[in-house]
N, C-alpha and C positions, 0 to 999 in steps of 0.2 A: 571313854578309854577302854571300855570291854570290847569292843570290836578288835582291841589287839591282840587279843588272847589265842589261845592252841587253835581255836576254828579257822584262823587264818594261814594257816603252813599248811602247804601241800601235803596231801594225804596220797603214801602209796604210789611214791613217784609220778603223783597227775597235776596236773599245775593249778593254781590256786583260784587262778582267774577262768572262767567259764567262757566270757565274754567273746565272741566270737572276735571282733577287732585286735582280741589281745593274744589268742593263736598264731602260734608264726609257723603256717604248713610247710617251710621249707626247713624249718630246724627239725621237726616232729618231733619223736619221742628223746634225741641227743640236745635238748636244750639244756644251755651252762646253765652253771648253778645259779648266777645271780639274774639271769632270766627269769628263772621259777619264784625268788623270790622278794623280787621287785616289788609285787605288791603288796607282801607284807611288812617289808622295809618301809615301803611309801606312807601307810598308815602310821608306822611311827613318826616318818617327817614332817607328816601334817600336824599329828599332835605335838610333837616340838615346838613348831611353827606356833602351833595356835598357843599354846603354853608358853613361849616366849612374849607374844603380844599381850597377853592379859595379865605379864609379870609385870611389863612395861607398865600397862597401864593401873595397875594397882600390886602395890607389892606385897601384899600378906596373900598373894596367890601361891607363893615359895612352898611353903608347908604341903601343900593339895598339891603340886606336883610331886613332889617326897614321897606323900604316899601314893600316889598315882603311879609312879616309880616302883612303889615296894610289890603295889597289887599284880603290876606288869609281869614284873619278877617271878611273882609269885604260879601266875598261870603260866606262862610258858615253862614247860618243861624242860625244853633242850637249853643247855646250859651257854652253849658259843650263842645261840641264836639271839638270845635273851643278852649275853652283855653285846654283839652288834647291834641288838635295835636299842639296846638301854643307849650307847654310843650314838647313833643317827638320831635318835630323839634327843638327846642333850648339843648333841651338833647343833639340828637344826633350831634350836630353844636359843641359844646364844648366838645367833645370827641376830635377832634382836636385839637382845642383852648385854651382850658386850659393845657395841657401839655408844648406849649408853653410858655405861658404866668407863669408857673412855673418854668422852665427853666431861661429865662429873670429876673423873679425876683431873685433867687437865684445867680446869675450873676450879674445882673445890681443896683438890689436892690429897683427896679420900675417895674409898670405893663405895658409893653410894649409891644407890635406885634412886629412893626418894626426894626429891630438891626441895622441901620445904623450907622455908624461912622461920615459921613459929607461928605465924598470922592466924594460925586458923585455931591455933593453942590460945593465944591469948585471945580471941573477937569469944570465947565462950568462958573465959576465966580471968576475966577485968572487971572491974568493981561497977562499971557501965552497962553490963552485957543485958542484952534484953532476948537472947536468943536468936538472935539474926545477925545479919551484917547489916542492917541498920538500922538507927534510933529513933526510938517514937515518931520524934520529930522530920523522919525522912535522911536524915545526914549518914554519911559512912559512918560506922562505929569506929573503923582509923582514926577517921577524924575527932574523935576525943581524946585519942592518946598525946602524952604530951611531946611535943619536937623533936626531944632526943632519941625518942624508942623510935618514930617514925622515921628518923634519919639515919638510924642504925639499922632498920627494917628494910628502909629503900636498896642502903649500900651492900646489906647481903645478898638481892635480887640479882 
């Protein structure tokens, strides 16, 4: 996330990107504003992007965006700039996120990330547990528990 900081805004009215494909000789020096700074923008969307998938997929990732957020903040200087990319980086974070979390509600009837059932609380805090999901013997460790938990287990899935 440092690659988003003050290094990335155009210095001195020259645009940010060097890249010859990303010169446009017919605007030259009267290029709009959000021309110039597309690419700085685009860096937050990606990290959005990328911060939304790795919330998806595990969600105590919440916190490390928070402050990945505050450090943002914190380097960028210019005040508008800084809450528009704060804005396209949470934009693009919940392009993920929220399809989930509409899912789950629709389902669960709550706002949740996480879908667990509990299985993974109980396979290491059952009076059977051997540390794994399964028993000396080769079996599911499920498979010790008795009918009721399992069928109350299934119907939450």
């Amino acid at each position: 996330f440092l690659f988003l900081g003050e290094a990335a805004l155009p210095a001195n009215g020259q645009d940010s990107c060097r890249h010859p494909r990303h010169q446009h000789a017919a605007l030259g020096p009267k290029r709009r504003r959000w021309q110039r700074l597309w690419p700085y923008f685009r860096r937050y969307a990606a990290a959005g992007l990328l911060s939304g998938v790795a919330i998806i997929e595990r969600g105590t990732f919440i916190p490390v965006v928070g402050v990945c957020l505050v450090v943002l903040a914190w380097m960028v200087k210019n005040r508008r700039l800084m809450v528009l990319g704060t804005t396209v980086f949470l934009l693009c974070g919940s392009l993920f996120v929220a399809p989930w979390l509409v899912r789950n509600f629709l389902h669960y009837r709550v706002l949740v990330l996480q879908t667990s059932n509990g299985e993974h609380l109980w396979r290491g805090n059952n009076p059977g547990t051997s540390g794994s999901a399964l028993t000396p013997d080769g079996r599911s460790i499920l498979q010790t528990a008795d009918a009721a938990f399992r069928e109350k287990l299934y119907r939450q899935s």
